[in-house]
N, C-alpha and C positions, 0 to 999 in steps of 0.2 A: 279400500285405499291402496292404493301403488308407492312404497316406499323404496327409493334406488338410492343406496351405498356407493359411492365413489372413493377409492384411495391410489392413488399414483402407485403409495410405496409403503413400506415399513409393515408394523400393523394395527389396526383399529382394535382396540379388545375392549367388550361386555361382559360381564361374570356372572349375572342376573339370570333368572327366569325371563322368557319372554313370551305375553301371550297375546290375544286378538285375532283380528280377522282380516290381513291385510296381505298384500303380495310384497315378496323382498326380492329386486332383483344385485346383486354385489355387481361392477364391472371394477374398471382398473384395476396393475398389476399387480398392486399390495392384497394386503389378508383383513379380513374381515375375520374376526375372533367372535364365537357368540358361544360361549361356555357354560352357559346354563343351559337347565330344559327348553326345547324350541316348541311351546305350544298354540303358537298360533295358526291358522288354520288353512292361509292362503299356498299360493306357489311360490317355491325359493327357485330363484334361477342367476348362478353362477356364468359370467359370460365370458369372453374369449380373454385368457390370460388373465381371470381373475380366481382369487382364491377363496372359498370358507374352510373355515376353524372352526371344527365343534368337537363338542368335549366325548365322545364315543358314538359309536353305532348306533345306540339307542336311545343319544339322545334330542333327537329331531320326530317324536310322536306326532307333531302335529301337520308335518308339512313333507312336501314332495322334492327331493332336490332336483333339479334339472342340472346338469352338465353340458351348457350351451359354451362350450369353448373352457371352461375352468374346471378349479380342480377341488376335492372336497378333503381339508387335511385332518388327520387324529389330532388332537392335542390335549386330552384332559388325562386324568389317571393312565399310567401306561398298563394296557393290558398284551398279554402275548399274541394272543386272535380275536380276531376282530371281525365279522360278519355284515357286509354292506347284501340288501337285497335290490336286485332289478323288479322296475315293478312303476305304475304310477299312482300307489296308493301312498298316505302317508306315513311314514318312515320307512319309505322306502327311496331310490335315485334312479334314474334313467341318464341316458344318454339322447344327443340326436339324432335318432335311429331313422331308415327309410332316407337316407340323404345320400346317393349314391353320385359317383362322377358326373353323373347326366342328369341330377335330381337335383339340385340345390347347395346348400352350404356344407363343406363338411362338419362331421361331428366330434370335434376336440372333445377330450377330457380326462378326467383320470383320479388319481390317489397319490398321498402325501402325509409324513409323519410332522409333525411339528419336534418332536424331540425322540430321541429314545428310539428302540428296533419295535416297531409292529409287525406282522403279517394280517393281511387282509386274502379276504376269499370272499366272491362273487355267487350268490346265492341267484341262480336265474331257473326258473319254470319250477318253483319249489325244489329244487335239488343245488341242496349248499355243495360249495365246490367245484360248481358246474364246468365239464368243458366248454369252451367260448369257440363259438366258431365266431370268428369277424364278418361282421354284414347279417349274420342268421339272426339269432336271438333277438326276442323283441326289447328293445331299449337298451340294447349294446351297442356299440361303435360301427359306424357303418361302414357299407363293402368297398368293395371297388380296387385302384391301386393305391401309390402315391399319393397320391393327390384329394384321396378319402381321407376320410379319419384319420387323424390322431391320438395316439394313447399317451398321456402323459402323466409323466409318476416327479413326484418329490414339489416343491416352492421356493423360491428365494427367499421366503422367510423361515422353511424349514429347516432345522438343521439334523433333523433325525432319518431315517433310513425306512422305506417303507418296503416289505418284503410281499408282490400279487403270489398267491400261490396255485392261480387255475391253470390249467390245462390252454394251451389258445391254439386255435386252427386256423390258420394265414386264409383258407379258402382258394388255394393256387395263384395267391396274389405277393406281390411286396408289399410291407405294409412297414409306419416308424411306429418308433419311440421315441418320446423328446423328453429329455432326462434335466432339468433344473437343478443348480449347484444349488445350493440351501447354505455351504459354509460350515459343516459338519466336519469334523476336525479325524483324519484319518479314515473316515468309514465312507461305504458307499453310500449314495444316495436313494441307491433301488434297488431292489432284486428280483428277478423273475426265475423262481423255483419250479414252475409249473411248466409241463413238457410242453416244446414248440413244432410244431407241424406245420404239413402241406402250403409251402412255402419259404418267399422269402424276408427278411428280416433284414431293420436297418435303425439307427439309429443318431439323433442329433443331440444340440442342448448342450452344455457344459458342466455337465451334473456328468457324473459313474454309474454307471448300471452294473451290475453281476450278475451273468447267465451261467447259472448254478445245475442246471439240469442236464446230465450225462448223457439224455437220451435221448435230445432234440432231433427233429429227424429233417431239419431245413433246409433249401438248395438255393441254387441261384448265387449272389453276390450279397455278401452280409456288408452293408457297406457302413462304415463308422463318418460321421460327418460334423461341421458346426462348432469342434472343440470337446465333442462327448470324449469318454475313457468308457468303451467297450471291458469291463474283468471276464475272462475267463481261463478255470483251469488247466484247458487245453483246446483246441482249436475242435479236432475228431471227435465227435460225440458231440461235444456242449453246443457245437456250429454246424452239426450236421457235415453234410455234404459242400456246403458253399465254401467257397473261398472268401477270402476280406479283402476289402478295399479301404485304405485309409485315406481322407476326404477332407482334411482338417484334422481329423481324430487320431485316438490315440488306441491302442492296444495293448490291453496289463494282461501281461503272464505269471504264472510261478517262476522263482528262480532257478536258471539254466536251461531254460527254454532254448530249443536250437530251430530257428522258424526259416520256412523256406519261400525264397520267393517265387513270386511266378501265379498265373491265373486260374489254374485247379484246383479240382478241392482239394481243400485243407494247404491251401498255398497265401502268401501274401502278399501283397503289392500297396505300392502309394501312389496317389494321385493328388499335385496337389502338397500341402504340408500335411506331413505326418509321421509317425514314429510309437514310441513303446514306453511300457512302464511296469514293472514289476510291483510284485503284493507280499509283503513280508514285513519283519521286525526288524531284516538285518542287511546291511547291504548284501545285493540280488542283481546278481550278472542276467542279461540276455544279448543272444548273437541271432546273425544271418549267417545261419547253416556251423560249420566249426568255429569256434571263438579264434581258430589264428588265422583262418583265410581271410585274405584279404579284401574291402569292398570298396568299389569304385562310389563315390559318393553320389555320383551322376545318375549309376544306375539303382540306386539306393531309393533314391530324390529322383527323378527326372524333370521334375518342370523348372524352367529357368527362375529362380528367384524364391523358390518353395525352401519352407525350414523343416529341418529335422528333429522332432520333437521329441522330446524326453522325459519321464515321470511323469503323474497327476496329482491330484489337488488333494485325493484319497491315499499318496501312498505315506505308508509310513517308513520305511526305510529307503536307502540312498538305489538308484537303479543304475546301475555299469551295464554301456554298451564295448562290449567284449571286441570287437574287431579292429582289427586293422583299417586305417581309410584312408583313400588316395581322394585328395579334396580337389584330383583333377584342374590343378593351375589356377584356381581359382580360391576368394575369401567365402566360405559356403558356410548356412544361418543355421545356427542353435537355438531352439528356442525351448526353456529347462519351466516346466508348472512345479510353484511351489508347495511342494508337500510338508510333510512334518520333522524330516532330517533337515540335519542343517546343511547337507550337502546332498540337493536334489538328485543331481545326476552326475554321474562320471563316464567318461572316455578313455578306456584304460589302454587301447590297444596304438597302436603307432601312429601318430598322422603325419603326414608329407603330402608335399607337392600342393602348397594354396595355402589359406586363411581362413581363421576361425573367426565370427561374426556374432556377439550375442543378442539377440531382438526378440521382443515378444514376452518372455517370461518375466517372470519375480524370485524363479528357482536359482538355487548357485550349483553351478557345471565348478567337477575337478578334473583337470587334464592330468590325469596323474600318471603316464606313460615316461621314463624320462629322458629316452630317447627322441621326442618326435622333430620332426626333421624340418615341419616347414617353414618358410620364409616371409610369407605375407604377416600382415599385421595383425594380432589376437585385438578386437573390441567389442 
């Protein structure tokens, strides 16, 4: 028998054992919850943007999961680690592997917590832990560029933080992440602890990722896009050699970050709407280069009509952009994501010369400069 799960949204939950001899295929964007033993015998095949829920790593004996575009989330007892093995025997998950740019479909997929902090680790050719090359491993995410595979971590029904902990090797390629908000209150939605190599690195989604690893060794253009919040500690190391591009996105620093613009490594630019957001308990300054020089908004922003974005959805204290800004004759957009302060974002440093515009967010912007000089309309 062929049984196929459909849910738009929300999510489906079973608490039961389930056993027999039949194929489960989940599609739509919602979660399929199966929280009991999965002892039936057939193929479980998760499709593009959808989700399973199962109650641990061990507990799917009976069946193979396929990662045809979805994603497989923790949600029963919370344990600290968690062991997925690659593999097509049962209780084990594959990916769509052998699907390269000139092959066929790519091979979305990925990992997701339903609640609570996990780490998971990729168990591939019998060696838990495994380094992951992209494209190599049999029934890992396949090669290619862009345009390949998908790694996607977290669910819009999850609100918990899933932490990959393998090693991953780009293969001299660009490769994403597509990061799902879940609605987790303060915390990020992923974490990639595991060193990044030979490559480059990019990122979409509306979800926060945290790239935790000091000794990434990445090149090219890390480009942040879609609405993601790129965290990291500091650009050298954790970003390798690439520069950032912001794309949509956003870029969380520690507080007092003095970030430099410009297309070199370890430099930053926007393209497009974009901007920053600090990671802390307590209101958290960050500038463009010294907090009193002053920045032309235009060169800040360059595209006509692009907003300058401030805080994420993960932060928990208030984030101050420290400079000075000539809003260059014109009313120029704010747009503030609301975190867990009651005052998302602030503007401490002087504005002149134009108008402030607010659009896009649910965060509340403090102008709390109290000199600022300009003349167009604050809306």
């Amino acid at each position: 028998d062929n049984i196929t799960v459909t849910n738009a949204s929300g999510v489906l939950a079973m608490a039961g054992d389930v056993s027999g001899n039949f194929t489960l295929t989940k599609s739509g964007n919602g979660t399929l919850a199966l929280l009991g033993n999965l002892n039936y015998t057939g193929q479980t095949t998760v499709t593009n943007s959808s989700n399973l829920r199962v109650a641990t790593t061990t507990s799917f004996p009976g069946t193979n999961i396929f990662l045809d575009g979805g994603v497989i989330e923790l949600g029963g007892t919370l344990a600290a680690d968690n062991e997925l093995i690659l593999g097509t025997a049962p209780g084990q998950i594959r990916f769509k592997d052998g699907q390269g740019v000139t092959g066929g479909t790519p091979s979305h997929g990925g990992v997701g917590s339903a609640s609570g902090y996990r780490r998971v680790s990729i168990t591939s050719q019998g060696v838990p832990n495994a380094p992951l090359i992209w494209g190599t491993p049999p029934h890992f995410i396949s090669g290619g560029s862009t345009s390949s595979g998908i790694f996607l971590m977290g669910t819009p029904q999850g609100a918990g933080t899933v932490e990959l902990t393998n090693a991953i090797d780009f293969a001299g390629a660009e490769h994403r992440f597509s990061i799902r908000d879940g609605g987790g209150v303060g915390v990020p939605d992923a974490v990639l602890s595991g060193q990044l190599t030979n490559g480059t690195f990019s990122t979409q989604g509306t979800g926060t990722v945290f790239v935790s690893n000091p000794n990434n060794t990445l090149t090219g253009t890390t480009r942040v896009t879609g609405g993601n919040v790129l965290r990291v500690p500091a650009i050298a190391g954790y970003l390798g050699n690439s520069n950032v591009v912001l794309d949509g996105g956003t870029l969380e620093l520690p507080p007092g970050t003095q970030i430099t613009r410009g297309t070199g490594p370890g430099e930053v630019s926007i393209l497009n709407n974009g901007g920053f957001s600090t990671y802390g308990t307590t209101n958290t300054a960050v500038s463009v280069g010294a907090p009193t020089a002053t920045v032309l908004f235009t060169d800040l922003v360059p595209s006509a009509g692009a907003a300058f974005l401030l805080s994420g959805s993960s932060s928990v204290g208030t984030t101050t952009f420290a400079n000075p800004i000539d809003l260059n004759g014109a009313a120029q957009i704010f747009n503030v994501a609301n975190g867990v302060s009651p005052i998302d974002g602030e503007l401490s440093g002087l504005l002149s010369n134009g108008g402030v515009t607010m659009s896009g967010g649910a965060g509340a912007l403090y102008l709390s400069n109290p000199n600022n000089s300009y003349a167009l309309p604050t809306t």
